[in-house]
C-alpha positions in Angstrom: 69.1 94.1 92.3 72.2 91.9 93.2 72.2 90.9 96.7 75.5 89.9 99.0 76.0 88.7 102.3 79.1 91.5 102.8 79.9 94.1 100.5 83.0 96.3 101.6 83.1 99.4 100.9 87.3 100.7 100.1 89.7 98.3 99.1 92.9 99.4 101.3 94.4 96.9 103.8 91.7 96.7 105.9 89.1 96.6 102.8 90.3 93.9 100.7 91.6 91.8 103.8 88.4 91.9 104.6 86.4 90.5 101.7 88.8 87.8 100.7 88.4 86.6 104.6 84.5 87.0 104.1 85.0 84.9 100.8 87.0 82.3 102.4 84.0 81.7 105.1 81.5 81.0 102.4 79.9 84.3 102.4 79.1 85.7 99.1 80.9 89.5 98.7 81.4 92.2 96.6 84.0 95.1 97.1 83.8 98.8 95.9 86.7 100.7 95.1 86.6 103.9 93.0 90.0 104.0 92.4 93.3 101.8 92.4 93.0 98.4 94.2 95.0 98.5 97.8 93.9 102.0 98.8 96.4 105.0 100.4 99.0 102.4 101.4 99.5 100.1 98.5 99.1 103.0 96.0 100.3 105.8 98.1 101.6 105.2 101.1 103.4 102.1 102.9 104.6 100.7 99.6 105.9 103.3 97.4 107.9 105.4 100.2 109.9 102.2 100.8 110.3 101.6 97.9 112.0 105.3 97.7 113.5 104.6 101.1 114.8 101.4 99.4 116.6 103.6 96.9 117.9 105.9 99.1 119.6 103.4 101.5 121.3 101.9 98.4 122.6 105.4 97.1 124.2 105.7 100.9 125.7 102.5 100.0 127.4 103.1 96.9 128.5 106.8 98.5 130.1 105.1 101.1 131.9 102.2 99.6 135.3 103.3 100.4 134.7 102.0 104.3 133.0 98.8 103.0 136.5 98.4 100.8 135.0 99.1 97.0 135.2 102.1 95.3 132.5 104.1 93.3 132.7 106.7 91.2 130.1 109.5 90.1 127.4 108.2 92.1 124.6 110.1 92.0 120.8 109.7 92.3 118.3 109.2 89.2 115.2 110.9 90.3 113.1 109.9 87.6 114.3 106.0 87.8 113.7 105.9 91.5 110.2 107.0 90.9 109.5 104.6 88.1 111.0 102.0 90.8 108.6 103.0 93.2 105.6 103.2 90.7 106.5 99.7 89.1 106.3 98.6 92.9 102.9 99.6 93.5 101.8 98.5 90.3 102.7 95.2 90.7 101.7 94.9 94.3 97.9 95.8 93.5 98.0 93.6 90.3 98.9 90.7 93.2 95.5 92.1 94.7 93.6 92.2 91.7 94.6 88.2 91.2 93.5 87.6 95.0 89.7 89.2 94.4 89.6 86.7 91.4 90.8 84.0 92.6 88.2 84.2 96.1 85.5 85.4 93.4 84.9 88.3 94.9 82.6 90.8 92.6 84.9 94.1 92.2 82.4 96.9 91.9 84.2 99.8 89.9 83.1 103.1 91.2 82.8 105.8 94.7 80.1 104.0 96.9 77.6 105.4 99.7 75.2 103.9 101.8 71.4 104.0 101.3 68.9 103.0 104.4 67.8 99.6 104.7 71.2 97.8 103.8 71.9 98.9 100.4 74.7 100.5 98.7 74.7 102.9 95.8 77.8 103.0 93.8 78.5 105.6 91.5 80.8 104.7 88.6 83.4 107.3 86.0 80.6 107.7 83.5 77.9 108.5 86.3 76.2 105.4 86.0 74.3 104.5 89.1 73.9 100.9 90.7 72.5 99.9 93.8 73.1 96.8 96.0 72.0 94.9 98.9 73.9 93.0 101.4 73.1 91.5 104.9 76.4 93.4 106.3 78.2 96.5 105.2 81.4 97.3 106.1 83.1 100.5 105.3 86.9 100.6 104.9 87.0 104.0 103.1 90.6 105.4 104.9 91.7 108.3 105.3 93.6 111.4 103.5 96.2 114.0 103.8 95.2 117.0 106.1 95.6 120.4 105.4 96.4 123.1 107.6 93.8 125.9 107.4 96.6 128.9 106.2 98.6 126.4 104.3 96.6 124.6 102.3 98.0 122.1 99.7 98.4 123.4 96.1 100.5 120.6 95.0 103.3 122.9 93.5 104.5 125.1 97.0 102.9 123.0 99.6 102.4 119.4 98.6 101.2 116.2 100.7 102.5 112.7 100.3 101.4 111.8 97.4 103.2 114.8 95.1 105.9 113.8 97.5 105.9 110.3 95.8 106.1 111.4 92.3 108.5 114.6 92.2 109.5 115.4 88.7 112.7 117.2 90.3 114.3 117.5 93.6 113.9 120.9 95.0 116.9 123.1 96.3 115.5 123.2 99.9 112.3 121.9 101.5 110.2 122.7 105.0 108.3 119.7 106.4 105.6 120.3 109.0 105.3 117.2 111.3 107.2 114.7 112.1 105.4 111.7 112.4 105.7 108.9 110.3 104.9 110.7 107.1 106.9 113.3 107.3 110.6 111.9 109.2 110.3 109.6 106.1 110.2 112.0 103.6 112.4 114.2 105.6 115.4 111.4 105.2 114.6 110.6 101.8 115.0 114.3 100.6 117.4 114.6 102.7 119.8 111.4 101.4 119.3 113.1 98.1 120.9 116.2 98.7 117.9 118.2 99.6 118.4 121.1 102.3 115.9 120.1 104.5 114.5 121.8 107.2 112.1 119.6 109.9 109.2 121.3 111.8 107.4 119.7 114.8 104.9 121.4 116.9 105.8 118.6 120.0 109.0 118.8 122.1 110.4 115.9 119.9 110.2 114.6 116.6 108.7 111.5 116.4 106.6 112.3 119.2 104.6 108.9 119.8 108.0 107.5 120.6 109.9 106.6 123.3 112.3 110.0 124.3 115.6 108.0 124.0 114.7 106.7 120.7 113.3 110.8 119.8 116.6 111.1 120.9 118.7 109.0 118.9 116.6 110.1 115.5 117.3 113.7 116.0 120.7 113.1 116.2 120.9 110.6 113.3 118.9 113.5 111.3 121.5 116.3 112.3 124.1 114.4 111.5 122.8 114.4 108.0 122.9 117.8 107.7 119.1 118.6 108.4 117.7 121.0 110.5 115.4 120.1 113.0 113.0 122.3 115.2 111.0 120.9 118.0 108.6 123.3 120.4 108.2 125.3 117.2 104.8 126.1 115.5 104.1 127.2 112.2 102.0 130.2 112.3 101.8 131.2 108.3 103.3 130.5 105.0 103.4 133.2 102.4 104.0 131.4 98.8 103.9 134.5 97.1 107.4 134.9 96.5 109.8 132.7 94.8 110.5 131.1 97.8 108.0 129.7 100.4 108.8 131.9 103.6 107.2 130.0 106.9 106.9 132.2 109.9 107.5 130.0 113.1 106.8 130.4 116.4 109.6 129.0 119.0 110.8 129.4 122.9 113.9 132.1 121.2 110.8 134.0 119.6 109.3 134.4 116.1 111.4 133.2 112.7 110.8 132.9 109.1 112.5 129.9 107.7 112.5 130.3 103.9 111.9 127.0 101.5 111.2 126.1 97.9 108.8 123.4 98.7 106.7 123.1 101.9 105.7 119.3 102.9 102.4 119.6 104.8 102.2 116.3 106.6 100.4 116.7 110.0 98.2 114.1 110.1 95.3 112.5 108.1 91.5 113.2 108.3 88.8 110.4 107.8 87.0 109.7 104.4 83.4 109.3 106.5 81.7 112.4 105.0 79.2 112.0 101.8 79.2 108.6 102.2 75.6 108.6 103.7 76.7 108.0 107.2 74.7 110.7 108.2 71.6 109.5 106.5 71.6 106.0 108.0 72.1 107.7 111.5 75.5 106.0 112.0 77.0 107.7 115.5 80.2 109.8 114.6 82.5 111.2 117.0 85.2 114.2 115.2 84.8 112.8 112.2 85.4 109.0 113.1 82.8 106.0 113.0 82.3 105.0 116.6 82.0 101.1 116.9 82.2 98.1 119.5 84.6 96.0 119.9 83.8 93.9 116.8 83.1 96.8 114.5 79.9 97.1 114.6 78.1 100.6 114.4 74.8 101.5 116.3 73.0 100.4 112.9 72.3 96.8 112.3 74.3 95.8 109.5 76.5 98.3 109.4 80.9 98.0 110.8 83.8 100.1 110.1 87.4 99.2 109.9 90.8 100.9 109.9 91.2 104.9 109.5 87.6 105.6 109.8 87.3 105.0 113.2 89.9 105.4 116.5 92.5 103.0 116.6 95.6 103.1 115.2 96.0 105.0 111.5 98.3 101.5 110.8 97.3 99.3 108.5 98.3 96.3 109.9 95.4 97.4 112.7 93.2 97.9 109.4 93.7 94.0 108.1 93.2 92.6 111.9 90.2 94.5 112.5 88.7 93.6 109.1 89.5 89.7 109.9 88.0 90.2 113.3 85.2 91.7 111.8 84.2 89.1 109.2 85.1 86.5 111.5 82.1 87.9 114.1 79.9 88.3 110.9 80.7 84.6 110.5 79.8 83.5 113.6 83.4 82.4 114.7 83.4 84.4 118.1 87.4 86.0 117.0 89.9 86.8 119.7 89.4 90.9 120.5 92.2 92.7 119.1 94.6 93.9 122.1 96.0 98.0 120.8 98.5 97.7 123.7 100.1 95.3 121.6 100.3 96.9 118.1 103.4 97.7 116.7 104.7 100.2 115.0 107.5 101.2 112.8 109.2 104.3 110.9 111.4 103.6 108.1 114.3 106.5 108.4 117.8 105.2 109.2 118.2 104.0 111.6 114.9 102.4 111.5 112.5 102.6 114.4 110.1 100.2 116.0 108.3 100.0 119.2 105.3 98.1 121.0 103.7 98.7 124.1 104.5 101.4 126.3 107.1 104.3 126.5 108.6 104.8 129.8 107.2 107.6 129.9 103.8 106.3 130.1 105.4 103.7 132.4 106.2 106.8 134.7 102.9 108.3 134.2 101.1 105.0 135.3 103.1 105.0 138.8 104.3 101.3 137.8 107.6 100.1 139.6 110.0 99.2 136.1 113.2 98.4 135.7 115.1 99.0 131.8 117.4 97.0 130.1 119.2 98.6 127.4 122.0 96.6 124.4 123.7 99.2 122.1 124.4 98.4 118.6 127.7 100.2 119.3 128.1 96.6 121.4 127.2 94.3 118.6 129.2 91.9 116.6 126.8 92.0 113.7 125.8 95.9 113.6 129.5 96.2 113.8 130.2 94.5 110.6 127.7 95.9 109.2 128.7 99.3 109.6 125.8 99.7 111.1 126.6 100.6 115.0 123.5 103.5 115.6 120.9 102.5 118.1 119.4 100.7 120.4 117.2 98.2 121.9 115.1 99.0 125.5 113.2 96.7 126.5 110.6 98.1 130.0 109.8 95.3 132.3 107.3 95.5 135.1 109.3 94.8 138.5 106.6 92.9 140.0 105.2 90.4 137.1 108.2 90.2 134.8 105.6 91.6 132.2 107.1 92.8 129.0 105.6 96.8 129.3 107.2 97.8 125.9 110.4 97.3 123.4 111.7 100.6 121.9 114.3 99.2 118.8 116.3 102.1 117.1 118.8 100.4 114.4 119.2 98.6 110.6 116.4 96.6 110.2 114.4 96.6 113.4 111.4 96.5 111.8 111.8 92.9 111.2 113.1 91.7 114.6 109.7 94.0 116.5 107.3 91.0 115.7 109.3 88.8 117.7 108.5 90.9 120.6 104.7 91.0 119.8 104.4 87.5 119.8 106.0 87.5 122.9 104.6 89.6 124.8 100.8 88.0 123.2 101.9 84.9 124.8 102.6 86.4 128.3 106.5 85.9 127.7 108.3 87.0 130.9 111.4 89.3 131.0 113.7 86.4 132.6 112.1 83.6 129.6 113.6 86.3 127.1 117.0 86.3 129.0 117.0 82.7 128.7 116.1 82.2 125.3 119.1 81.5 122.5 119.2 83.9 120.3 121.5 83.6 116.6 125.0 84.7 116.9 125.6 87.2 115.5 123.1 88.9 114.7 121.2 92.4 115.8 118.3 90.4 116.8 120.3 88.7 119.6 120.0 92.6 121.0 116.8 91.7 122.5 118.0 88.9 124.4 120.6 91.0 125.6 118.7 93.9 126.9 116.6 91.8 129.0 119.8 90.3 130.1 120.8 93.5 131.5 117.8 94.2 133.7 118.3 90.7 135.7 122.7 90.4 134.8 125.4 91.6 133.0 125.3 91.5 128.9 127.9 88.9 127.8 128.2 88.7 124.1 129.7 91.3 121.7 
C-alpha cells in the first residue's frame, strides 16, 4: 500500500493549491480527481463564463462602433465559436495544472475517492478498479454542485444549470433565470447581450442580494436598460414544462403570474459534495451538509481537514486556495496567519462589473457603527469617459471614529482588477485619510478610489 504524508482529495482551486503547497514544503502528496483537473471553476465555472463574458463584451464593442468612430457591418454573434473559445480556454488552463502536478511531483490518482477509518483512502477508478492509500493527513477539497429546486428539477433540456448553460448548442428565443447571484446575473447578461429575451427571478428584494443596495441598484438598472426583465420579492412556486414553452408560476406583492419561457436557468445556489465520501463512517461532525472545522481546517478526526465549498465560508475560490495554503502550511508546522473572511473580496462579472469587500452599509447600519460614505461617479471620470464607459460607482464606508476602511462597493469597467488594491489596504490597517493622500495614476478609473475617500474628509478635485 502506498503511503503519503497529504493526499487531497478534489483537485479544484482549493484542491490542487493545496498539494503543490504541500509539495513545495517537502511533504510527499498525492491528489485524487475523478474527473478534469481544476474542478467546477476551471472546467465549469470561473473560467469558461468569462471566457463567454469575454465574447460578449467584444460583440457590444463591434455593435457599438459608430460612437467609438468605426463602423461595422453585419455583426452578429457565432454561438458555436464562442463556445469552442470558452472550451479551448478551460482546456488549456487545466493542461497549465496538469504541468504544475508534474513538475512538484505530485502522484495524480485518477478516479472518485472516499475515506476509510484509520487514515486511508480508497479511490475508485472508470473501470472499477479499487486502490487504497494511506497518508498522515487527508484533506478533502471535493466542491460543491448545482442545486435543484424540489418542483424544478434540472433536466438539462427545459431547466438547465451552469454547466448546459456553458455549452448551448443554440440560443433560445426567451429564457427564465431563478436567482440572481453570481451564477445567474452572469448568465443573465450573457444571454441577454446575445439577443436572448430574458427574464430575471429573485426571491430577495434585490438582485444581487449580498451586495451593497446602491450597487443592487445600479445593476438593475444597467440590466433594464438592456432590455431584460427583472423581478425582485417574487418567488417561483412551480414550473410546468409540459408544453412547448416552460410556463413558471410566480408569486409577487401584485399577486400570482405565470411568466412563460423556452428555457428555465435554475441557479439558486450550490450544495456540498460531502455525502458518500465516508464522512459519516469516520465520524467527521457535519453541520447541513457542510464539514465543520477549526480555524486551520482541521475536523474533529485526527488527520482529517476540509477546504473550500465543503465547509462554511465563502463558495469563492479564491477563499478555497487560501484556506488550502493555510492548511498545509499548519500541517507543516509553519504556524500560518488565520484567514480574516471580513476581508474577502468578491466580484460579478456582468457590465458594469461589480466588486466589493467588507461590509455593506447596510450591515454598517445594522451594527450601530457611526460611518460616514464617500462616493466618485464614473459619470465624473476622465478615463471612464473616454472609454465610453461612464456607469457606476465607487463607495468607499469609513468608520468615523478609527478612520477604518468598513467596506469598498465598486460598480464599473473593470473593477474587478482595482478591488485588490483595497484588500491590501485595508489588511494593512490603511486609514481612510492615508487613501486620500495617496497618488493615484491620472487618468485612470482606479484613481476613483482615491477620490471617494477624498469626498468623506473634502471635496473631489480631479475629473
Amino acid at each position: 500500500m502506498d503511503k503519503f504524508n497529504v493526499i487531497v482529495i478534489g483537485s479544484g482551486p482549493g484542491g490542487y493549491v493545496a498539494a503543490i503547497r504541500a509539495s513545495q514544503l517537502g511533504l510527499t502528496t498525492a491528489l485524487v480527481e475523478r474527473t478534469e483537473l481544476g474542478g467546477i471553476c476551471l472546467n465549469w465555472g470561473c473560467i469558461p463564463t468569462k471566457a463567454m463574458l469575454k465574447s460578449a463584451q467584444a460583440l457590444h464593442y463591434a455593435q457599438s462602433g459608430e460612437s467609438y468612430g468605426f463602423s461595422a457591418e453585419n455583426v452578429t454573434p457565432d454561438l458555436a465559436k464562442m463556445v469552442e473559445r470558452s472550451r479551448n480556454v478551460s482546456n488549456t488552463m487545466s493542461k497549465g495544472i496538469d504541468y504544475l502536478i508534474k513538475k512538484n511531483n505530485i502522484k495524480l490518482i485518477s478516479g472518485s475517492g472516499s475515506l476509510l477509518a484509520g487514515k486511508m483512502v480508497s479511490v475508485i477508478d472508470d473501470d472499477d478498479n479499487k486502490s487504497v492509500y494511506e497518508a498522515d493527513h487527508i484533506i478533502v477539497a471535493t466542491g460543491a454542485r448545482a442545486s435543484s429546486l424540489p418542483f424544478a428539477p434540472v433536466d438539462g433540456k427545459k431547466i438547465i444549470c451552469y454547466r448546459q448553460a456553458l455549452v448551448p448548442d443554440k440560443l433560445p428565443k426567451s429564457m427564465a433565470i431563478i436567482g440572481s447571484g453570481a451564477i445567474g446575473s452572469e448568465f443573465a447578461f450573457f444571454y441577454r447581450s446575445l439577443g436572448v429575451d430574458v427574464t430575471l427571478i429573485e426571491y430577495l428584494d434585490r438582485i444581487v442580494p449580498l451586495e451593497d443596495d446602491e450597487v443592487c441598484a445600479q445593476i438593475s438598472r444597467s440590466f433594464r436598460k438592456m432590455g431584460m426583465r427583472v423581478m425582485v420579492s417574487a418567488q417561483v412556486k412551480s414550473v410546468d414544462t409540459s408544453g412547448d414553452m416552460c410556463k413558471l408560476t410566480v408569486e409577487t406583492k401584485k399577486g400570482e403570474e405565470v411568466v412563460e419561457a423556452e428555457i428555465v436557468l435554475s441557479a439558486t445556489g450550490v450544495v456540498p459534495n460531502t455525502e458518500y465520501i465516508g464522512l459519516e463512517e469516520c465520524g467527521v461532525n457535519m453541520n447541513r451538509g457542510k464539514i465543520l472545522v477549526d480555524k486551520y481546517y482541521r475536523t474533529n478526526i485526527e488527520g482529517i481537514y476540509a477546504i473550500g465549498d465543503v465547509i462554511p465560508t465563502q463558495a469563492l475560490a479564491h477563499v478555497a486556495s487560501a484556506e488550502g495554503i493555510c492548511c498545509v502550511e499548519a500541517i507543516a508546522g509553519l504556524n500560518p496567519k488565520v484567514i480574516d473572511y471580513g476581508n474577502i473580496p468578491g466580484c460579478t462579472y456582468v457590465s458594469p462589473e461589480i466588486a466589493s469587500v467588507g461590509m455593506t452599509e447596510r450591515a454598517v447600519k445594522e451594527k450601530g457603527i457611526e460611518y460616514k460614505v464617500g462616493k466618485f461617479p464614473f459619470t465624473a471620470s476622465g478615463k471612464a469617459t473616454a472609454a465610453g464607459e461612464r456607469d457606476g460607482f465607487v463607495k468607499i464606508i469609513i468608520d468615523v471614529v478609527t478612520n477604518e476602511v468598513l467596506g469598498a462597493h465598486l460598480v464599473g469597467a473593470n473593477v474587478s482588477e482595482m478591488i485588490g488594491g483595497v484588500v491590501v489596504a485595508r489588511n494593512l490597517g490603511v486609514k481612510g485619510t492615508d487613501i486620500m493622500k495617496s497618488i493615484f495614476p491620472h487618468p485612470t478609473m482606479s484613481e476613483s478610489i482615491m477620490e471617494a475617500a477624498a469626498s468623506i474628509y473634502s471635496e473631489a478635485i480631479h475629473i
